[in-house]
C-alpha positions as CSV (number, residue, x, y, z in Angstrom):
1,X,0.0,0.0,0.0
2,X,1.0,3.5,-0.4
3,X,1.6,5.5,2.6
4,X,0.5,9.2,2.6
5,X,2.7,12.1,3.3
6,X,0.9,12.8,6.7
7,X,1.0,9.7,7.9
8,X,5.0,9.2,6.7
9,X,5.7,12.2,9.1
10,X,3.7,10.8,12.3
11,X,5.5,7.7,11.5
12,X,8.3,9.0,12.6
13,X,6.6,10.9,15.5
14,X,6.1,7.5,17.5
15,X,7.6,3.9,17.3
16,X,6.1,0.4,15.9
17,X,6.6,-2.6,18.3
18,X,9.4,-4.8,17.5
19,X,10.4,-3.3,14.1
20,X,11.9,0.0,12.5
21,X,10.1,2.2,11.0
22,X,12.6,1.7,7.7
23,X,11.7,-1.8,7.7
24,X,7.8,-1.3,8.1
25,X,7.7,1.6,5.1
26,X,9.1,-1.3,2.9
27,X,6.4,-3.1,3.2
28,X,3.5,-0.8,5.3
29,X,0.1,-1.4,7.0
30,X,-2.0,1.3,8.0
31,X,-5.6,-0.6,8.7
32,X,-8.7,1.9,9.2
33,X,-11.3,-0.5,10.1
34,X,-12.4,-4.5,11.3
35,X,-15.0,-7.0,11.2
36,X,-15.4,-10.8,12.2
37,X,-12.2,-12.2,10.6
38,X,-10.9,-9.1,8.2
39,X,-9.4,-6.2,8.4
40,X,-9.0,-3.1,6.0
41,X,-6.7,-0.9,4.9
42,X,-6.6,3.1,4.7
43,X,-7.3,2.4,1.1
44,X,-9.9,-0.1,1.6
45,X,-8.0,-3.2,0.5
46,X,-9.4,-6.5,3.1
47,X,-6.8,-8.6,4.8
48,X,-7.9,-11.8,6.4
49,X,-6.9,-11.6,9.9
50,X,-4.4,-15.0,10.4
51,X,-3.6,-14.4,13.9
52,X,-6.3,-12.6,15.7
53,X,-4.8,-9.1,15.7
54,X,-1.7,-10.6,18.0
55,X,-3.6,-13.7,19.5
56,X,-6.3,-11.7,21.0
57,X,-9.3,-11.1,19.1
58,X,-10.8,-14.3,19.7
59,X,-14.3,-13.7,18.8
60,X,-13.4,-11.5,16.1
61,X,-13.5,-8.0,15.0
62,X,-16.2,-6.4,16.7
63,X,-18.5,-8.7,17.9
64,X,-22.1,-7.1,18.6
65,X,-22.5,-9.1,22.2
66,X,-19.0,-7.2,23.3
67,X,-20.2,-3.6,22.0
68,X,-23.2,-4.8,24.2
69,X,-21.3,-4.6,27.1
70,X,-19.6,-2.0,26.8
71,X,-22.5,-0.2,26.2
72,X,-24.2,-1.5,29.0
73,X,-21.4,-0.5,31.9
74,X,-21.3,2.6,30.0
75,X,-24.1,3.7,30.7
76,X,-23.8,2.5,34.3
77,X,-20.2,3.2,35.4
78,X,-17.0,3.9,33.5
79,X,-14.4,3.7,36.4
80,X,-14.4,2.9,40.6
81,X,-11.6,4.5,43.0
82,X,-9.4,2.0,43.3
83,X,-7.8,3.5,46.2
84,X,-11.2,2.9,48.1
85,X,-13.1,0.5,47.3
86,X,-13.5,-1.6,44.1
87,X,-17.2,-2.1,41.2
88,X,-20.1,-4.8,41.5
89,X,-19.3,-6.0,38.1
90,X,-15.2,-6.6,38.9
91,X,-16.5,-8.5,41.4
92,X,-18.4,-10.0,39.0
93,X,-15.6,-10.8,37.0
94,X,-13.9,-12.4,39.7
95,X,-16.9,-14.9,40.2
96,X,-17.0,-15.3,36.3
97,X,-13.5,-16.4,35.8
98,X,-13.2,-18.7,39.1
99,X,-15.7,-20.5,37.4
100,X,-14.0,-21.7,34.4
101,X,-10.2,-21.7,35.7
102,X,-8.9,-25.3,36.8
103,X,-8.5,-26.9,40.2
104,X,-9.0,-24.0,42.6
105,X,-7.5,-21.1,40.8
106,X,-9.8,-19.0,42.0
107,X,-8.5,-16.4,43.3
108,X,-8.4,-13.5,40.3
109,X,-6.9,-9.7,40.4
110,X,-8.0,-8.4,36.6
111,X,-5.3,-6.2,35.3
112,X,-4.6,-4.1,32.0
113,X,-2.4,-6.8,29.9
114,X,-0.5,-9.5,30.1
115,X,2.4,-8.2,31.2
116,X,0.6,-6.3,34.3
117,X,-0.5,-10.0,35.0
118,X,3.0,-11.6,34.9
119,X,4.4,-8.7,36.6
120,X,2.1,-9.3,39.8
121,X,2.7,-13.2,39.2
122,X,6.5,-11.8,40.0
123,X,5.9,-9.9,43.0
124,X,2.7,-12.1,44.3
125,X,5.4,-15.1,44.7
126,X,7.9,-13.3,46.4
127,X,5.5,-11.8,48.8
128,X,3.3,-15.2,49.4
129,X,7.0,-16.8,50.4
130,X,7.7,-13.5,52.7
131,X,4.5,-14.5,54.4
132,X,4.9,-17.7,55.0
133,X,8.2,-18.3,56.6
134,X,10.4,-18.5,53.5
135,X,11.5,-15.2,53.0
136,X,14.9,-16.1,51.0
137,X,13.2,-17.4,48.2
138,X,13.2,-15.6,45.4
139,X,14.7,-16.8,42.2
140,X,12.4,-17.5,38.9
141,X,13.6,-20.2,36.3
142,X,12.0,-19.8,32.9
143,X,13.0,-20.7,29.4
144,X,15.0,-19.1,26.7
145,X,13.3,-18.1,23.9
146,X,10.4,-17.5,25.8
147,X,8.7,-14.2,25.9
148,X,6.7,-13.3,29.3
149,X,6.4,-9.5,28.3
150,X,7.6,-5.7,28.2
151,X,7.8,-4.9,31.5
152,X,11.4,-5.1,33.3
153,X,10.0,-8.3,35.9
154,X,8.5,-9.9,33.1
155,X,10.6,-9.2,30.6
156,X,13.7,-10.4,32.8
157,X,11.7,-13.2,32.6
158,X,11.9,-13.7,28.9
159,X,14.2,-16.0,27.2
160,X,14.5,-13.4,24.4
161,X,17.9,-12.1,24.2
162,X,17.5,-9.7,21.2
163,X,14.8,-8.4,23.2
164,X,16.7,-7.4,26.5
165,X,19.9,-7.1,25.5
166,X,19.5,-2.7,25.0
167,X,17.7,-2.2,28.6
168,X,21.0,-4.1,30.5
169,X,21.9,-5.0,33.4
170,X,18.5,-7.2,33.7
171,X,16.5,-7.2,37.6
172,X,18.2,-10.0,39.7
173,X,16.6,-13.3,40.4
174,X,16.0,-14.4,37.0
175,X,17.4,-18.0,35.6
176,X,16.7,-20.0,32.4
177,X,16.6,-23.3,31.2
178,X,16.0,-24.6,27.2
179,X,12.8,-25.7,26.1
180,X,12.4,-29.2,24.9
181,X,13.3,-28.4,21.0
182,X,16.3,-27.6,21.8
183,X,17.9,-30.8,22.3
184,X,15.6,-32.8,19.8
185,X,18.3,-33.2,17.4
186,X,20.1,-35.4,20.3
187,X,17.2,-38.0,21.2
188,X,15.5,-40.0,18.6
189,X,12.7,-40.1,20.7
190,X,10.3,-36.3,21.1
191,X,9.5,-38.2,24.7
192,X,12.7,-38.6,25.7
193,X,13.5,-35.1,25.2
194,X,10.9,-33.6,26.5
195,X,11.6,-35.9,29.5
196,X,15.4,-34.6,29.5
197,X,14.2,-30.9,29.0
198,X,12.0,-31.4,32.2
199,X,14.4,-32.7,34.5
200,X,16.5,-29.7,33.8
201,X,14.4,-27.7,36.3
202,X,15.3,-30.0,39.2
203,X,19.2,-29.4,38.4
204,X,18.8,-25.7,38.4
205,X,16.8,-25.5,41.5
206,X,19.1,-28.3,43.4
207,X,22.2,-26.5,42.5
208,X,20.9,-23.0,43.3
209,X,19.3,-24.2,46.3
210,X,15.8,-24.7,46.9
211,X,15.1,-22.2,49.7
212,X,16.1,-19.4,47.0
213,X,13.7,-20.7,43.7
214,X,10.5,-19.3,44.0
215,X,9.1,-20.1,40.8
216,X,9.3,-21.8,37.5
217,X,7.6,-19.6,34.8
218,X,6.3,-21.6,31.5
219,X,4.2,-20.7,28.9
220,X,2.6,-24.4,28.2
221,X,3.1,-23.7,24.4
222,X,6.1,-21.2,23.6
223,X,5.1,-18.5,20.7
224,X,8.4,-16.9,20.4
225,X,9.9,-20.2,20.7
226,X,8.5,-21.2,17.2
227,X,5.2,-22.5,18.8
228,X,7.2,-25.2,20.8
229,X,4.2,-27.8,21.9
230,X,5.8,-30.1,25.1
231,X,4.2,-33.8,26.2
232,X,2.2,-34.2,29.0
233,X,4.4,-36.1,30.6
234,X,6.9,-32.9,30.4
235,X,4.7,-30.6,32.5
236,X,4.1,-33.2,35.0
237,X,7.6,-33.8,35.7
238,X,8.1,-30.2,36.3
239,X,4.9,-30.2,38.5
240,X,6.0,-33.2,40.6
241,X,9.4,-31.0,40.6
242,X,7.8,-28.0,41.9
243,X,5.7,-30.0,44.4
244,X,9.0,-31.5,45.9
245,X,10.7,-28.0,46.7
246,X,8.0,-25.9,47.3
247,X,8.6,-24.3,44.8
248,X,5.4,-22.3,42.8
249,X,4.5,-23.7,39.4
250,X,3.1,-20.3,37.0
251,X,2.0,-20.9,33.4
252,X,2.1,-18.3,31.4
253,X,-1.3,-18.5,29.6
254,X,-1.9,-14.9,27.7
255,X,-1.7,-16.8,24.5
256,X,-3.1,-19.8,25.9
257,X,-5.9,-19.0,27.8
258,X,-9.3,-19.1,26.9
259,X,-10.0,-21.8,24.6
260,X,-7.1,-21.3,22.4
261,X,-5.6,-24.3,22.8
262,X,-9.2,-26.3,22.2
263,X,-10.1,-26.3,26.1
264,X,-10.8,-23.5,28.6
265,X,-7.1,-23.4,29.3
266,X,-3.9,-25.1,28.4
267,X,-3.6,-26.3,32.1
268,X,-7.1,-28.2,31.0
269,X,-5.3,-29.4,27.1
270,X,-2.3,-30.6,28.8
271,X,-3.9,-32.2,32.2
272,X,-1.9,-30.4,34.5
273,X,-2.9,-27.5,37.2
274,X,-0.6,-24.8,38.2
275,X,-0.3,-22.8,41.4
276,X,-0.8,-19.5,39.2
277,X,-1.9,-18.7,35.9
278,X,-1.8,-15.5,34.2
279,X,-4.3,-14.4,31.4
280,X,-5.0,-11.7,28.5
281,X,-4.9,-11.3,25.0
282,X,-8.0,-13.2,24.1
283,X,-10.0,-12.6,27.5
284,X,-11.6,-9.1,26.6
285,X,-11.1,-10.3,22.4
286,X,-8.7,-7.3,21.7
287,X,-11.3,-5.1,22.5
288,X,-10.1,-3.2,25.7
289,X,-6.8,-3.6,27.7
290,X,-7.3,-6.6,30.0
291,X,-5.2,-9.6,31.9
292,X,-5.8,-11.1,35.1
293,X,-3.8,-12.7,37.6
294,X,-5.7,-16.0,38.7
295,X,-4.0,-18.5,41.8
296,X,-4.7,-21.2,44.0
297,X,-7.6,-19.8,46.9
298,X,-5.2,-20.8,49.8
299,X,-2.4,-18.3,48.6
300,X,-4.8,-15.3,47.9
301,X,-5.7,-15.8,52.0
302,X,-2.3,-15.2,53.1
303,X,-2.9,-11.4,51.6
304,X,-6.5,-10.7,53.5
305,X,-5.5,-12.6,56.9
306,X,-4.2,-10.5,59.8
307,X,-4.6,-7.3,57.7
308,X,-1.7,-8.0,55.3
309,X,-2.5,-6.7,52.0
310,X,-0.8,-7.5,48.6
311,X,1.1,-4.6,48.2
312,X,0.6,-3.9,44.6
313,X,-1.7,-1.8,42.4
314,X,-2.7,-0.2,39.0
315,X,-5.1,2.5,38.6
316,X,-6.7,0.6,35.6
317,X,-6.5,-2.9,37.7
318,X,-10.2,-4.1,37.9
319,X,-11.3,-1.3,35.4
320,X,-15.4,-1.7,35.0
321,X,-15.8,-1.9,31.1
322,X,-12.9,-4.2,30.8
323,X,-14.4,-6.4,33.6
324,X,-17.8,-6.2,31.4
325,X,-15.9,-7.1,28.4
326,X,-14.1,-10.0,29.8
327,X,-17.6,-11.5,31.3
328,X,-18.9,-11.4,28.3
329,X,-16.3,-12.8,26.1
330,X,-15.9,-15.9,28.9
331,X,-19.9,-16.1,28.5
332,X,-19.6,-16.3,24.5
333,X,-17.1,-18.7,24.8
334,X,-18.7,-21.2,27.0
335,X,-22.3,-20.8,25.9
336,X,-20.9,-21.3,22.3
337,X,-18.3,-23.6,22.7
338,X,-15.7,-22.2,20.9
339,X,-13.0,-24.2,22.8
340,X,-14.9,-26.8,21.1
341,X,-14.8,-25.1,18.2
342,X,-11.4,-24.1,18.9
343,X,-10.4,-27.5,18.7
344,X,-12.2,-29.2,15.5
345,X,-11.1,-26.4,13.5
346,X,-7.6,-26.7,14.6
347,X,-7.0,-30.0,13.8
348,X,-8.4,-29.6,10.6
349,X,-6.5,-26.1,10.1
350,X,-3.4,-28.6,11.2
351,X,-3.9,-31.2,8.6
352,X,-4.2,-28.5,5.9
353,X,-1.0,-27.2,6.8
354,X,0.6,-30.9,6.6
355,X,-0.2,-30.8,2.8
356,X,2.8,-27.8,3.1
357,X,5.4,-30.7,3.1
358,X,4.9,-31.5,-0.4
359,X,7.3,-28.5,-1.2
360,X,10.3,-29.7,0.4
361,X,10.2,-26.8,3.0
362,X,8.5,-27.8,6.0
363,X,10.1,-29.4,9.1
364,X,7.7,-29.6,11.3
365,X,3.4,-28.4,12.2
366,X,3.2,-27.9,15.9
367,X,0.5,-26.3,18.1
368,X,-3.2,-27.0,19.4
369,X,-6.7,-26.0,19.1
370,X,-6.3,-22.8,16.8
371,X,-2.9,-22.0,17.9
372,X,-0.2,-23.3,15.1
373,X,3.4,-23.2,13.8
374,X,5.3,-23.9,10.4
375,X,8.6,-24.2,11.2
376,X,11.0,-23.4,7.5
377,X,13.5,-25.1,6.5
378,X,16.3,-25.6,3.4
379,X,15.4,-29.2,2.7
380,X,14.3,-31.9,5.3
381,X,17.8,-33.5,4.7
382,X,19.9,-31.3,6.5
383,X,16.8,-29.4,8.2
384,X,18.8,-26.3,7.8
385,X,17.2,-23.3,9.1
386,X,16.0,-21.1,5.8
387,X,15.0,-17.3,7.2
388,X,15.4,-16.3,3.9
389,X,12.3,-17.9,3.2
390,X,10.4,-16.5,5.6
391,X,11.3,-13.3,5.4
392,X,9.7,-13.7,1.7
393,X,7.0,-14.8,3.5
394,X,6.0,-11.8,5.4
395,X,6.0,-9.6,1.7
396,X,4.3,-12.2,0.0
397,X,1.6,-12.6,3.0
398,X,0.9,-9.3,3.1
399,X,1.1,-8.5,-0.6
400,X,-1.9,-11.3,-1.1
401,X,-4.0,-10.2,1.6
402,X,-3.3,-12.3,4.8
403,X,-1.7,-11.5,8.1
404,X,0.5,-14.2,9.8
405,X,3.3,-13.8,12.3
406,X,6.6,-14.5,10.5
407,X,9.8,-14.9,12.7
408,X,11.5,-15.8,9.8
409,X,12.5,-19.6,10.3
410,X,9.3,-20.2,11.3
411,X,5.7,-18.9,10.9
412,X,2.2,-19.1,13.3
413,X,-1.5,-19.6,12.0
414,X,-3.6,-18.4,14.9
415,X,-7.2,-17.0,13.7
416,X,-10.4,-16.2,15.9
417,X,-11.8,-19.2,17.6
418,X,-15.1,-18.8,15.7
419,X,-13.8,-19.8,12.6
420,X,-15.4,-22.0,10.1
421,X,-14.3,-24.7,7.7
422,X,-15.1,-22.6,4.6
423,X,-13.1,-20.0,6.2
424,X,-10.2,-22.6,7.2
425,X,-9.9,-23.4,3.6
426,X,-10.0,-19.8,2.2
427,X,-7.1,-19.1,5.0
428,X,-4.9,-21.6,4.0
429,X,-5.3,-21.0,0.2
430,X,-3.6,-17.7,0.9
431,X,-1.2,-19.1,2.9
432,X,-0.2,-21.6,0.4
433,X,-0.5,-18.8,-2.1
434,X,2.1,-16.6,-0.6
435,X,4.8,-19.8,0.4
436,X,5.0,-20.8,-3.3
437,X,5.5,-17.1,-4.5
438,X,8.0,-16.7,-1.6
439,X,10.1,-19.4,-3.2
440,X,10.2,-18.3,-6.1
441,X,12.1,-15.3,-4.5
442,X,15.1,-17.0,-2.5
């Protein structure tokens, strides 16, 4: 598209996320306006939407029962003092999401993203262990590659090196571990690594010491990672680890959560409960900001008990229309049963994507429910990485009218969770379009 000469000067008024403004004028997107699975551009060319905004827009692009809502709180209240008191309907939201969290996560704090969420995960763990007579431990243990957001808690967090490297030195307290696809090219067996990848928590929270580890932070499938999907077995491993040094087990589920994955949560698609999960993205559909911070009942009563209180706030924490928004879009999900949904479509979305392998390109498909990964290679000989490809990709996707998240050695498929076959088959149509065309390039 062409970018006007207005727009080329605010451009360079403000910054893009993750990107240059040099390298998004080569290939730009301005959109103007949304609906259901499409966006449009400022000069009214429609994009299907491949990845739900960034993951989040899981009932599409302006969906009447959310404008509802926020109508609705509107027209009733807009925003509470947090500093006194708190709303009947964040309250409400409490209620609404203990109800569909697993085991007796129940205990919620809404905030205004995801990283807000993981950033109170942070702080919620080191304060619960204050509290309760283990006041050296500290100490997090995530994954590289992993991506647990912005903020300088969560982003210490992160596996993502590129990422952190320009805001050094990084907080203290933060230690990291590989994800099971990184040693899959040692083991014949994807169980075996996983089970090798697992254990590797234990060794790091031996040989740090126990009374100092915390927490171990894991997104049950890794985005940044290339969509790295673990066994079962792998996350009960590092639960029974966790159990066995008291140590506090937190999945990461702003990508996850919400029926992504083809069941409520990813704690529910993989059969193991955490002691904290934190939420976003897909909770309020991209509509408003909104996360929450959701943990086991027993811990939320060390902060309301002898009038200790968690020492942590947000003046948007708990906002009303958000709250409204997030009731609602829990309410569409489960009346509709778009995990369901969720699910069926993504293994058909998956087995689509397997017919990729018949150009010579494709290593592996990962992922479930409706969130899924292509990772590019040279050949599957040498299974040579091939970001030449992918970064053809990205021009190619966009010039043919679908968004996808590109990385470049790999690439995700992630659309709304009310997506239909017909619209399954017209997604991957474009997708296959724009592979073959970025061939041709490299």
């Amino acid at each position: 598209m062409n970018v006007s000469a207005r727009h080329q000067d605010l451009l360079k008024k403000t910054f893009l996320d993750y990107q240059s403004t040099e390298e998004f004028m080569a290939n730009p997107l301005i959109v103007s306006r949304a609906e259901g699975l499409y966006y449009w551009d400022v000069e009214g060319r429609r994009y299907f939407d491949g990845i739900s905004g960034i993951y989040s827009t899981f009932l599409g692009h302006r969906h009447p029962r959310i404008e509802e809502a926020i109508r609705r709180q509107w027209e009733k209240l807009a925003f509470a003092p947090p500093m006194h008191g708190t709303s009947d309907v964040t309250l409400d939201f409490v209620e609404k999401i203990g109800s569909v969290t697993p085991g007796d996560l129940n205990f919620v704090k809404a905030f205004s993203g995801g990283s807000e969420s993981m950033e109170a995960a942070i702080k919620f763990s080191r304060q619960y262990f204050k509290q309760t007579g283990h006041p050296s431990k500290y100490k997090f243990i995530s994954r590289y590659h992993a991506y647990h957001g912005a903020t300088m808690g969560a982003m210490a967090a992160s596996g993502t090196g590129e990422r952190k490297t320009p805001f050094e030195p990084q907080p203290p307290g933060f230690l990291k571990v590989f994800a099971p696809n990184h040693y899959r090219d040692r083991f014949s067996d994807w169980d075996e690594c996983n089970r090798f990848a697992a254990q590797q928590f234990e060794d790091v929270i031996i040989n740090e010491d126990p009374e100092t580890v915390a927490g171990v932070i894991i997104e049950p499938i890794s985005n940044t990672g290339g969509v790295i999907t673990p066994t079962e077995e792998y996350f009960r491993i590092i639960r029974d680890v966790c159990d066995c040094h008291n140590v506090l087990l937190i999945y990461d589920e702003i990508i996850t959560g919400f029926g992504r994955t083809g069941a409520m949560f990813a704690a529910h698609t993989f059969g193991v409960t955490p002691d904290i999960i934190c939420g976003s993205k897909g909770l309020s559909s991209g509509a408003i900001p909104l996360g929450a911070l959701m943990a086991r009942q027993d811990m939320g009563e060390c902060f309301y008990e002898q009038g200790e209180n968690f020492a942590h706030g947000h003046t948007y924490a708990g906002h009303p229309l958000a709250c409204a928004v997030g009731i609602a879009v829990v309410d569409e999900i489960v009346e509709k049963r778009l995990d369901e949904n969720a699910r069926e479509m993504g293994e058909y979305l998956a087995s689509k994507l397997e017919g990729l392998r018949d150009l010579g390109v494709v290593r592996e498909v990962r992922g479930k429910g409706l969130l899924r990964g292509v990772e590019l290679v040279k050949d599957t000989t040498s299974m040579e990485p091939f970001p030449e490809l992918g970064k053809a990709l990205k021009r190619t996707a966009l010039k043919n009218g679908v968004i996808l998240r590109v990385d470049p050695n790999w690439f995700a498929v992630v659309p709304a969770l009310i997506i239909q076959k017909d619209q399954v088959d017209e997604l991957f149509d474009l997708i296959e379009k724009s592979l073959k065309e970025a061939l041709t390039q490299v």
